[in-house]
C-alpha positions as CSV (number, residue, x, y, z in Angstrom):
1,X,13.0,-8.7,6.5
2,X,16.7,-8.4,6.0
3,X,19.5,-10.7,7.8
4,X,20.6,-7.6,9.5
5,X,16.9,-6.3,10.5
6,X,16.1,-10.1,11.8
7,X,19.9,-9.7,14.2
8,X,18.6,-6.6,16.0
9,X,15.2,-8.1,16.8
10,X,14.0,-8.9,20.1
11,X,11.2,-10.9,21.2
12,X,9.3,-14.0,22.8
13,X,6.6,-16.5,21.6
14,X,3.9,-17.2,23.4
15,X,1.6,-20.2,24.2
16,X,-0.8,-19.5,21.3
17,X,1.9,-18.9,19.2
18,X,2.0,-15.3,19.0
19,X,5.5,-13.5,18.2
20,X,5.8,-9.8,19.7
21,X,9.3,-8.1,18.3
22,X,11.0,-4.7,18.8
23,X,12.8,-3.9,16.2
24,X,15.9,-1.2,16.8
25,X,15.4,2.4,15.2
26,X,11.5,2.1,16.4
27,X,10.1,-0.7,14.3
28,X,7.7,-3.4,15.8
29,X,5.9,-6.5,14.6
30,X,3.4,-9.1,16.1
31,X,3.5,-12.5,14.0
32,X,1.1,-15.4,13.8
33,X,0.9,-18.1,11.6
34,X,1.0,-16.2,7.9
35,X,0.3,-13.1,9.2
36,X,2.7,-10.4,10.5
37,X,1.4,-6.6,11.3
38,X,4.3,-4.2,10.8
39,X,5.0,-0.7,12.2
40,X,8.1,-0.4,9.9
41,X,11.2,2.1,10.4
42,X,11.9,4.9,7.7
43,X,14.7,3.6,5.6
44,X,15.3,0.6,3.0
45,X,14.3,-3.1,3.7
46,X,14.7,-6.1,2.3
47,X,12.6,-8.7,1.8
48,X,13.6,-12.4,0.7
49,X,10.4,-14.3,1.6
50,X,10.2,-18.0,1.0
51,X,6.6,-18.2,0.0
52,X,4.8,-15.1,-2.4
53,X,4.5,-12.5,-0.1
54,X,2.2,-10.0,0.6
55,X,1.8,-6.7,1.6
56,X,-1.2,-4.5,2.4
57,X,-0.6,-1.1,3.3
58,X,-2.7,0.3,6.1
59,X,-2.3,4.1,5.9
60,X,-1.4,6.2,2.7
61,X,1.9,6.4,1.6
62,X,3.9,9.2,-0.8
63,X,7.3,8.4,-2.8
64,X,7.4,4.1,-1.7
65,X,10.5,3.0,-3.6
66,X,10.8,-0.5,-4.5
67,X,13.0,-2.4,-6.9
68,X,13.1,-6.3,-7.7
69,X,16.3,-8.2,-8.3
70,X,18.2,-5.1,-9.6
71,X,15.5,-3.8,-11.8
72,X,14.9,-0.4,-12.7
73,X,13.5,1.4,-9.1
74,X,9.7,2.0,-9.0
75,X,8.5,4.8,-7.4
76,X,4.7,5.6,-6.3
77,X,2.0,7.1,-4.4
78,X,0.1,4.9,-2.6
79,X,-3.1,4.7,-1.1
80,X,-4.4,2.8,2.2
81,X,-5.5,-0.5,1.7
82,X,-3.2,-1.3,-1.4
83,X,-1.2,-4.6,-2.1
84,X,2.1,-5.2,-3.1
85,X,2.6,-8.8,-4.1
86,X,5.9,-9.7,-4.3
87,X,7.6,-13.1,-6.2
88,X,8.9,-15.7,-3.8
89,X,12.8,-16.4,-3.4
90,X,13.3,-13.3,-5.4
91,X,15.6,-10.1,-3.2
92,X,12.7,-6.8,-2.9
93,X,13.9,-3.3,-1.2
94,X,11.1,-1.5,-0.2
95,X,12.2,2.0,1.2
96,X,9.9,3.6,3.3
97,X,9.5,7.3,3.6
98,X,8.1,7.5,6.7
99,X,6.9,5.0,9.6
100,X,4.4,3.0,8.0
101,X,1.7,0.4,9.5
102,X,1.4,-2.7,7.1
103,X,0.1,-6.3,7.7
104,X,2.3,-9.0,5.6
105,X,0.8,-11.7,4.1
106,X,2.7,-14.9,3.3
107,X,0.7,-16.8,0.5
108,X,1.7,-20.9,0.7
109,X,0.0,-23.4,-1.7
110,X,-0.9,-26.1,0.9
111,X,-3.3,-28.3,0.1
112,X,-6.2,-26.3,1.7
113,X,-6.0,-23.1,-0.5
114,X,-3.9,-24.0,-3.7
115,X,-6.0,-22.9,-6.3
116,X,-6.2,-19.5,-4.4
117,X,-2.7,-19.5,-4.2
118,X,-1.8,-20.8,-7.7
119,X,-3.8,-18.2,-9.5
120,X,-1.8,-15.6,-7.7
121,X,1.4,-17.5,-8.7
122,X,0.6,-17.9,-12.1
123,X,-0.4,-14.3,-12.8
124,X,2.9,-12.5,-10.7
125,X,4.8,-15.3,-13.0
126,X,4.0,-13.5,-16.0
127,X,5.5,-10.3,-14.5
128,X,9.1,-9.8,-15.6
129,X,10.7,-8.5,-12.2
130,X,8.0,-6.7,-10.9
131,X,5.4,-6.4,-8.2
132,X,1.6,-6.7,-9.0
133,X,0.0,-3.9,-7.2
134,X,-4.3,-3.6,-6.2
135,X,-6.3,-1.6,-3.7
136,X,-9.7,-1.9,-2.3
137,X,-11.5,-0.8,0.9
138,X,-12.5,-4.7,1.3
139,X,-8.4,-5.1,2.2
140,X,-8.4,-2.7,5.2
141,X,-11.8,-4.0,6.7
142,X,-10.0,-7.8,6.1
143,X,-7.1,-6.4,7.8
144,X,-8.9,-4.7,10.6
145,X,-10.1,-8.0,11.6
146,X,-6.6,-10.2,11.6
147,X,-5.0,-6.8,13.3
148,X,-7.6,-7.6,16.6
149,X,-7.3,-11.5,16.3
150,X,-3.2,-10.7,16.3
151,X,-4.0,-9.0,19.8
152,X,-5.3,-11.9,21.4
153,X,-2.9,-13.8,23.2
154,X,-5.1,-17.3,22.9
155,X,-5.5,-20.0,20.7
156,X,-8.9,-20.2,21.0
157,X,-9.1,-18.0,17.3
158,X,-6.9,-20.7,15.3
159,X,-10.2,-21.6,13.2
160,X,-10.8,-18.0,13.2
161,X,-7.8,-16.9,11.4
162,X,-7.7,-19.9,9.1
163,X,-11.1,-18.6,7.7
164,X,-9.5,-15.2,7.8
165,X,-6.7,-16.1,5.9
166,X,-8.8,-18.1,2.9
167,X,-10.9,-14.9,2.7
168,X,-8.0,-12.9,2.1
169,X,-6.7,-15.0,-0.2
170,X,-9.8,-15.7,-2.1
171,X,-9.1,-11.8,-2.3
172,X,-6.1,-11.4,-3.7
173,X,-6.6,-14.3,-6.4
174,X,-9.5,-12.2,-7.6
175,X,-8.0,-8.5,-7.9
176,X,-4.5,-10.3,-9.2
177,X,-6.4,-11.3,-12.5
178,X,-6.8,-7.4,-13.4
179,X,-4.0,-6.1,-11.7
180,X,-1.2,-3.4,-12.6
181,X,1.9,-4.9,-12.9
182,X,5.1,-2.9,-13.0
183,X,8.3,-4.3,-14.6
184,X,11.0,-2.1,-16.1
185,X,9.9,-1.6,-19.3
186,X,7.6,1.3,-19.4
187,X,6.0,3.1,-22.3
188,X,4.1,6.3,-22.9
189,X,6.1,9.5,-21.4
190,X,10.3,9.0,-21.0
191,X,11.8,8.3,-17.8
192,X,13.1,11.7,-17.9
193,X,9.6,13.2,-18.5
194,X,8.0,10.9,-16.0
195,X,10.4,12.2,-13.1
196,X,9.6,15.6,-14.5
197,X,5.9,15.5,-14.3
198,X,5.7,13.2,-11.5
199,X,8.0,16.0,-8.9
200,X,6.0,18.8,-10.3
201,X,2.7,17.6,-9.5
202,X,3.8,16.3,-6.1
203,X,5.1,19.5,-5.3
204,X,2.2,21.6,-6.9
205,X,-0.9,19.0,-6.1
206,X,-2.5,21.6,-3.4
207,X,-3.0,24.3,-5.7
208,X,-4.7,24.7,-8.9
209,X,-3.7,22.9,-12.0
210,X,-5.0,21.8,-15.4
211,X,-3.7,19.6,-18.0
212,X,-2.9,22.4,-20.3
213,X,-0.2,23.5,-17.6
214,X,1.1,20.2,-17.3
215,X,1.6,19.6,-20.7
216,X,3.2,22.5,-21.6
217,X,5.5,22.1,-19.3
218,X,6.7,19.0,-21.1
219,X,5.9,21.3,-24.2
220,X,3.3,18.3,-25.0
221,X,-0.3,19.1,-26.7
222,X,-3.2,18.2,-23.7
223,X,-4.5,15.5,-25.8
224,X,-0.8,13.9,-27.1
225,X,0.2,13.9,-23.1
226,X,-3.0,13.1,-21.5
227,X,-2.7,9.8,-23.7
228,X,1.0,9.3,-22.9
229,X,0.5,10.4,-19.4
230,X,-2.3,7.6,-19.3
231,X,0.0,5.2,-21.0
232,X,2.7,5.6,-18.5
233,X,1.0,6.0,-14.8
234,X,-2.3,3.7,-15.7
235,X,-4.6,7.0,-14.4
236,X,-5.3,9.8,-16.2
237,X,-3.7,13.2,-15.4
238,X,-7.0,14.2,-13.2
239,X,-6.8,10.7,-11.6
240,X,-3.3,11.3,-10.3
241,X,-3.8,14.6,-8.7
242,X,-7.0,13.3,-6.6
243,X,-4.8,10.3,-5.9
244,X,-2.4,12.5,-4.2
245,X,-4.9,15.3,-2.8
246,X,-6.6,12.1,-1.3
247,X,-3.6,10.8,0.3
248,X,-2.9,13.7,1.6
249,X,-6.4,14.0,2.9
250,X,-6.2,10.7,4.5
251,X,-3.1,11.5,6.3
252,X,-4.7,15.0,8.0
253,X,-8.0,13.5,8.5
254,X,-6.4,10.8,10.8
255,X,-3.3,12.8,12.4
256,X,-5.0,16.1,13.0
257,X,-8.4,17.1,14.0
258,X,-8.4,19.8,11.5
259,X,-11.9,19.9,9.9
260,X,-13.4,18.1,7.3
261,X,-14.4,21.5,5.3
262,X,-10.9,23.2,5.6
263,X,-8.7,20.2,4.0
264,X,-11.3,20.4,1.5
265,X,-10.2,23.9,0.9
266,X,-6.7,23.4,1.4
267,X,-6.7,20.8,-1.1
268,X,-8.6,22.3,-3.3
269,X,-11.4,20.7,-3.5
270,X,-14.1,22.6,-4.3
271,X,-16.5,21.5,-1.5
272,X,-16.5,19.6,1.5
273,X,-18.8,17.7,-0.3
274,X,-16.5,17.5,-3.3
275,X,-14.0,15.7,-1.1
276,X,-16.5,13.5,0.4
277,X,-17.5,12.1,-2.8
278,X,-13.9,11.8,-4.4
279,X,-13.4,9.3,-0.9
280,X,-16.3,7.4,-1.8
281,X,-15.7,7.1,-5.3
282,X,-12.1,6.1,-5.4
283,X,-11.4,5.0,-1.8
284,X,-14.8,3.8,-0.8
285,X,-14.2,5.1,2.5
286,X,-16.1,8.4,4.3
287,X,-14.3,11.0,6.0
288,X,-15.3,10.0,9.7
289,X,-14.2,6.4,8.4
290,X,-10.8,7.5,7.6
291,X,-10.7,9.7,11.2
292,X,-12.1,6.8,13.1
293,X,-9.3,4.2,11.6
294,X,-6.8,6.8,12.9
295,X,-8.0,7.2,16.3
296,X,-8.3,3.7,16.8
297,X,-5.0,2.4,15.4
298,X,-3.4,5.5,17.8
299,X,-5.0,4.4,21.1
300,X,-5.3,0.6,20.7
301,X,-2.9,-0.1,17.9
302,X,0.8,-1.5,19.3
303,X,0.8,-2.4,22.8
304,X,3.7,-2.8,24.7
């Protein structure tokens, strides 16, 4: 958090060592040992952290800026369950689009999980100013499970959370090895084109589109910009557009009760079926999953 975010907090420790803070403009944290769950507030913030820090996003998240000690501003679609692992001592802004739930991770290499923690150092040390990015349904179930022990006000769960945290650390040593990286050097597309494409499709995502369109309106070839497209986002055209459609199916399948079958259709899909299958394939989550994990954050999520 920022110096001026850590001034307007409020809040108390308690016996067990649990730390409950409001945050003005709506934010609100719960901290124990390495572990801090985070409703955050729309807007920029800035993170400093002492130790490799890191972040796992618990709901889906459209146009997250970040940028790394005055490198070039990354901008992403994101989906629940995906880390951002930041460098330690090293200034991060992270805006936020919207209110966002994320658990924060700080990653220490004490003498119980240093090899853990020096694979993940050594890999985000080869990154040049950027943030090493991953996602996996095995990160929200993790998360689900520190979220409840964070609710307990007892210090019965110490051992508990310990094994919790070397789990999640085990984790995030094993997906860092193949993770995307992002520094400020990118190739494929231009900057220009990759702003181009990247509004267009989030604008146009719910209707029909094919790589043909795309291309031509970067007056690209399918094949030459499918490659470059590839080159530049890490996911082929057809992967980005599910990513988004999904996102977006995430969000209304946990903040409305509209039916499964008509966010399908709305997202073109071309089956409810269709959309199930896309959620297991590259979210590894079901639709009543995804509904369930909204309900249950909404009615026992933050208490006051």
């Amino acid at each position: 958090m920022s110096e001026n975010e850590n001034k307007e907090k409020q809040g108390y420790r308690s016996k067990s060592g649990v730390i409950r803070y409001e945050i003005q403009g709506g934010g609100y944290e719960i901290s124990r040992d390495a572990f801090t769950y985070t409703r955050t507030r729309i807007g920029a913030s800035t993170y400093v952290p002492k130790h490799i820090l890191a972040i796992i996003l618990l709901n889906p998240i459209r146009n997250l800026r970040w940028n790394t000690d005055g490198h070039d501003e990354i901008l992403l679609s994101c989906a629940s369950g995906t880390v951002l692992i930041m460098p330690a001592s090293k200034t991060t802004i992270i805006t936020w689009p919207k209110e966002s739930h994320i658990l924060k991770v700080s990653i220490s290499q004490d003498e119980d999980f240093g090899q853990d923690a020096l694979e993940i150092a050594s890999r985000i040390g080869d990154v040049a100013g950027g943030i090493l990015m991953f996602s996996s349904k095995q990160f929200l179930n993790v998360s689900e499970l520190i979220f409840d022990e964070l609710q307990e006000d007892a210090s019965a769960g110490e051992r508990y959370l310990k094994l919790l945290y070397s789990i999640i650390l085990y984790l995030f040593a094993h997906n860092a090895m193949s993770a995307r990286s992002f520094s400020s050097a990118q190739a494929g597309l231009s900057s220009y084109a990759c702003r181009q494409i990247e509004s267009y499709l989030k604008e146009n995502f719910r209707s029909q589109l094919t790589v043909p369109e795309m291309a031509a309106m970067l007056n690209m070839s399918a094949g030459h910009f499918s490659m470059c497209f590839r080159e530049s986002f890490g996911l082929t055209p057809y992967q980005y557009l599910i990513r988004l459609r999904l996102d977006e199916a995430e969000n209304w399948l946990m903040e409305t009760d509209m039916s499964i079958s008509k966010i399908a259709a709305l997202l073109k899909f071309s089956s409810q079926s269709h959309l199930t299958t896309a959620l297991k394939k590259y979210r590894e989550l079901t639709p009543g999953e995804v509904r369930r994990r909204g309900k249950r954050r909404d009615s026992g999520g933050v208490q006051h």
